[in-house]
N, C-alpha and C positions, 0 to 999 in steps of 0.2 A: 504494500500500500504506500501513497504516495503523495502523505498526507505530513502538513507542518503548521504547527506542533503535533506531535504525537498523542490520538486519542485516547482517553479514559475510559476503558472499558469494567465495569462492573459484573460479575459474572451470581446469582444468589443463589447456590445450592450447591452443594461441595458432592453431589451424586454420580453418579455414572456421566449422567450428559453434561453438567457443569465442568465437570474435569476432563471430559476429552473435550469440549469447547477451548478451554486456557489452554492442555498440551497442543493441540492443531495449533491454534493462533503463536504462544511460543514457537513451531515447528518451523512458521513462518518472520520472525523476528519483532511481533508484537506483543505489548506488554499487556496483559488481564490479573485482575484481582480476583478472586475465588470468596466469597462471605459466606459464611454455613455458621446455623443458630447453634449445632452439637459441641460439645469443650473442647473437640478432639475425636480424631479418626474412629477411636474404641470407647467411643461416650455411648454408644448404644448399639446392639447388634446389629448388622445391617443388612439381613434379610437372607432368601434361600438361596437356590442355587438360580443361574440363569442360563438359558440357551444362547450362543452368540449365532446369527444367522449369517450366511456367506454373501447373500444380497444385500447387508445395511450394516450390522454392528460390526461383521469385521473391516467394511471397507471402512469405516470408520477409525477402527484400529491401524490398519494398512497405510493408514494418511494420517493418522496420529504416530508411526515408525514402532508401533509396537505388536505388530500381529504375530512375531515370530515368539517372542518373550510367552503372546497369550496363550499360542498352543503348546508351550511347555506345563502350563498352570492346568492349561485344560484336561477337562476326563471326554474322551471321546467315546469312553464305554458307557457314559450319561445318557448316549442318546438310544439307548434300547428302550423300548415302548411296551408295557402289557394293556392291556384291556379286556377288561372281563364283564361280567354281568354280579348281579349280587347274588347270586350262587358261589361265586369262586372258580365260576369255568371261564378259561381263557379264553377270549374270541380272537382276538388279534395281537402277535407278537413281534414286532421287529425288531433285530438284532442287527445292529451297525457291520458291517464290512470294516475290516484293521485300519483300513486305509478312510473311510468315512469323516472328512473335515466338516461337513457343512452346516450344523449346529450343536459341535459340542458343547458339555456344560462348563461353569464355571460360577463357583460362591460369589454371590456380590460384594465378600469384603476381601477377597481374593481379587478381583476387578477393581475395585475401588483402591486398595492399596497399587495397584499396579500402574494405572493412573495418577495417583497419589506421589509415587516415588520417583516417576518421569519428567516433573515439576520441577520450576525453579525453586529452590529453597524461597519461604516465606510467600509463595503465591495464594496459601490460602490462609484467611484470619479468620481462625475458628472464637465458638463463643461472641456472635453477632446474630445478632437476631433482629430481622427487620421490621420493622413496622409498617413503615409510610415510604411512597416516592411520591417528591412534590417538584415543582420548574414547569418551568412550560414547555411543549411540547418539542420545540425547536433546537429546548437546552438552554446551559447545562441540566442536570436535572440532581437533585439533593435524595439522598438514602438516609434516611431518619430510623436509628438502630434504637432498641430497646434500654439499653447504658447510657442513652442521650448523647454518641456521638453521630455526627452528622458529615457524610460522605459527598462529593461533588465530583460528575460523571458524565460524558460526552454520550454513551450509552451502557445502558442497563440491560443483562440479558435474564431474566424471570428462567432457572432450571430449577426453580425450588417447588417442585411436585404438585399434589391434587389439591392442595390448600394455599396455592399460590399469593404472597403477597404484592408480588411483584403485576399479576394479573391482574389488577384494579386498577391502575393505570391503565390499563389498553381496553378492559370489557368487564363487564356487569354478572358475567357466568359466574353459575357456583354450582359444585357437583351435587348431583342429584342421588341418593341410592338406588338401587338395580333393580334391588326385591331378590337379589341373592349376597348370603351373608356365609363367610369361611369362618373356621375355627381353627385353630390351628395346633397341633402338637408336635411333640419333638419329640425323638427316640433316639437314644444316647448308646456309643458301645456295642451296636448292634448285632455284630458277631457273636457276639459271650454274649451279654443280658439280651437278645432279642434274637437269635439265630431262626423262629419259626418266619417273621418279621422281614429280615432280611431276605433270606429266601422267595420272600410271596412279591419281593418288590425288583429284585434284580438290582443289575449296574445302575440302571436309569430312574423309568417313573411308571407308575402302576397307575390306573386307574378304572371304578366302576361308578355307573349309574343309573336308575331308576326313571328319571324324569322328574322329582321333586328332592331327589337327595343323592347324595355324590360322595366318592371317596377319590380322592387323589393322593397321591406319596412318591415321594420323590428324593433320592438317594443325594446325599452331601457328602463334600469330603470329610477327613476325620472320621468316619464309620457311625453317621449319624444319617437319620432317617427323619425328615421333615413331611408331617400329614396334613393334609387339609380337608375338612369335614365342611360340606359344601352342600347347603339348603336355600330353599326357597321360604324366607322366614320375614317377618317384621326386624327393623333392624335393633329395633327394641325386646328380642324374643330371648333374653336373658334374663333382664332385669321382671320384665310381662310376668315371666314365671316366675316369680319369685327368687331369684338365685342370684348369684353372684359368683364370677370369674374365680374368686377364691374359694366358691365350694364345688370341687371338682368331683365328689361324689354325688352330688345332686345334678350335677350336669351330665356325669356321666350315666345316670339312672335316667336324666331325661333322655338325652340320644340312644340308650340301648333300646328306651320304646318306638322310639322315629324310625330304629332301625331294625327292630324285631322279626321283620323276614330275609332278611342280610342271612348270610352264613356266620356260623361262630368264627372262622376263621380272616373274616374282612372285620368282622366287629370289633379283633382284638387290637385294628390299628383305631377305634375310639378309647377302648378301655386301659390298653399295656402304656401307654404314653410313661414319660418322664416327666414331674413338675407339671405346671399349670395349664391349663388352656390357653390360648390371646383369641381375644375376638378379633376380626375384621371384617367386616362389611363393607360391600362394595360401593362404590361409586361412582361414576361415569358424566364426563361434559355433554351438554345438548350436542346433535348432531345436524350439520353442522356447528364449529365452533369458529365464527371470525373474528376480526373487528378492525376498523377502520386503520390504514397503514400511518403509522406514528413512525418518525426518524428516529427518536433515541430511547424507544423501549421497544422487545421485542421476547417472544417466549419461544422455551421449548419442551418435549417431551410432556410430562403430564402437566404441566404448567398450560400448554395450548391444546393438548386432546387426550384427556383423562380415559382411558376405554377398559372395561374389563381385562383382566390379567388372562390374556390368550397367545405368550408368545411374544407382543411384540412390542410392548410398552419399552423396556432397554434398549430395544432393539432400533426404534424410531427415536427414542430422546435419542442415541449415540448417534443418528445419520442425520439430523435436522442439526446434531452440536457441530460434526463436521461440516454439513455444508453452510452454516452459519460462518464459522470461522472461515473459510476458502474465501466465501461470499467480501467480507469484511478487507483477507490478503488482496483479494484482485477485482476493489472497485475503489474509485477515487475518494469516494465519501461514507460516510456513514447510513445517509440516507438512503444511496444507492446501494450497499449492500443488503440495508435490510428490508429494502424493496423489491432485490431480485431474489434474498433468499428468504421470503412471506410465499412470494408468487408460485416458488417448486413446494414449497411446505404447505401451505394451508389446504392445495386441492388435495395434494397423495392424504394428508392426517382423516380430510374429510370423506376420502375415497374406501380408505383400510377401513375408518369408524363403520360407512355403511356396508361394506362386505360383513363386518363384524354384528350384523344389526340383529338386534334378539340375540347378543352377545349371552345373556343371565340364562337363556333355555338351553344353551350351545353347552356349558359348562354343566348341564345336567340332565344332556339329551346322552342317548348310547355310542354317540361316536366318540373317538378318542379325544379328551379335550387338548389342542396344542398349547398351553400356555405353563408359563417355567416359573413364576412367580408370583408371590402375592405382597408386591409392592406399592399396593395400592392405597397404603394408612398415611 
């Protein structure tokens, strides 16, 4: 870019898409800040495992100089698939080929650190938490953090996910819930404490479903097994019953009714779990999602199209971060990049959304669901 003074670029979410946004734009000799509300890279788990796809997140990677690093990290025996019915009869089984690149997995804090450590030392200031973005439209534009420091910024990139505050600034959206609601458990050691467990789910990801209720599981590194117990429920369908996230015997007494013609053997990825529940409930941006093209703010990833967890939420924040960033390298202004990369993103976000439409029935119809994460809280 070829621009003097050199702009001020703000990047809010220190996730997957925010950090291959800053590595691209570094790759290119531009400077990006990184803001993330967390204290620190290990202030909070950061979620299961992810599919990278060979059409978007790695070329993402590819142009970020790290794709060769990610298929060392990556398990490409992740991408084995079961499907079954709630009997416990396998319908469908795929088994990757040795040689199978095209969406191995990879832990999002395995990704996150990888990105993370590609970085110029001090690109991200952790423990910021944003509030407000105020300036006018033209610029600068002010980030008003929750410590009462006050940031000034040529442009602002919103990767800070489904609660976006950077999104007010540009539109009035706010996620809707689905009418489908995960729960999630973890399976710890799975070889020794959980070997029937292991077995029923393979390299990869298992899944059955009913049409009102689902099991998914899905194999992480370290010999840990992440489940998600996937209903069509009120989002309030915890609290409604009486219960609470901490009485996991009551939860789990309720789900064994939900699920009473299940086999004993899929039942015991609700019952065997390790430690707590997490709720998460879905929730998804209208469809379309636009809004009017502003020069110095702009989003990505679920920040601009929040959609059910089918696969490809990482996968489009990491390709909307890249071509953001390229956008930004090889156009003379600011306005103009993010006018040319609004115009390739907002139709594809809005394209995928409506392929994905009746996303909530898809994740609880009998076909396999594609989706690698539930990164949707």
């Amino acid at each position: 870019m070829n621009t003097t003074p050199a702009p001020r670029i703000a990047i809010i979410g220190a996730g997957p898409g925010g950090l291959t946004c800053a590595r691209i734009l570094q790759q290119h000799g531009i400077t990006a800040a990184v803001y993330d509300r967390d204290a620190g890279p290990d202030a909070r788990n950061q979620g299961g495992t992810l599919d990278l796809h060979a059409d978007n997140g790695q070329i993402a990677l590819r142009e970020a100089g790290l794709l060769e690093e990610f298929f060392q990290l990556a398990r490409p025996e992740g991408q084995e698939m079961r499907q079954m019915d709630p009997a416990g009869t396998i319908l469908l089984h795929h088994v990757p080929e040795p040689d199978e690149r095209f969406k191995p997995e990879i832990d999002r804090g395995q990704l996150c650190d990888l990105l993370l450590n590609s970085l110029q030392p001090g690109t991200v200031r952790w423990d910021h938490t944003l509030r407000t973005v105020s300036g006018p439209a033209e610029g600068p534009r002010q980030l008003h953090f929750a410590d009462g420091t006050t940031i000034e910024c040529d442009l602002v990139i919103g990767a800070d996910g489904a609660w976006s505050k950077v999104r007010r600034a540009v539109s009035q959206a706010t996620p809707q819930y689905s009418g489908v609601s995960f729960l999630e458990a973890w399976f710890h050691d799975v070889a020794t404490q959980h070997p029937d467990i292991a077995e029923l789910v393979g390299q990869g990801s298992a899944a059955a479903a009913d049409g009102d209720r689902g099991l998914f599981a899905q194999r992480n590194s370290g010999d840990h097994i992440r489940v998600y117990i996937i209903q069509r429920v009120p989002a309030d369908w915890i609290t409604a019953g009486g219960l609470t996230l901490q009485d996991t015997s009551g939860i789990r007494a309720h789900l064994l009714e939900r699920y009473r013609h299940w086999s004993p053997r899929l039942r015991r990825l609700i019952t065997d779990n390790d430690g707590l529940y997490v709720d998460r409930p879905i929730f998804a941006l209208p469809v379309p999602h636009t809004w009017e093209h502003n020069p110095t703010v702009t989003l990505l990833g679920d920040a601009a199209h929040l959609m059910p967890p089918l696969g490809v939420g990482v996968n489009l924040a990491m390709l909307d971060a890249c071509e953001l960033a390229l956008a930004v390298a090889h156009h003379d202004t600011i306005d103009q990049a993010v006018h040319a990369y609004e115009k390739t993103m907002l139709p594809r976000s809005t394209e995928t959304a409506r392929l994905l439409d009746g996303a909530a029935n898809h994740l609880l119809s009998t076909e396999l669901p594609d989706f690698a994460t539930a990164d949707n809280h």
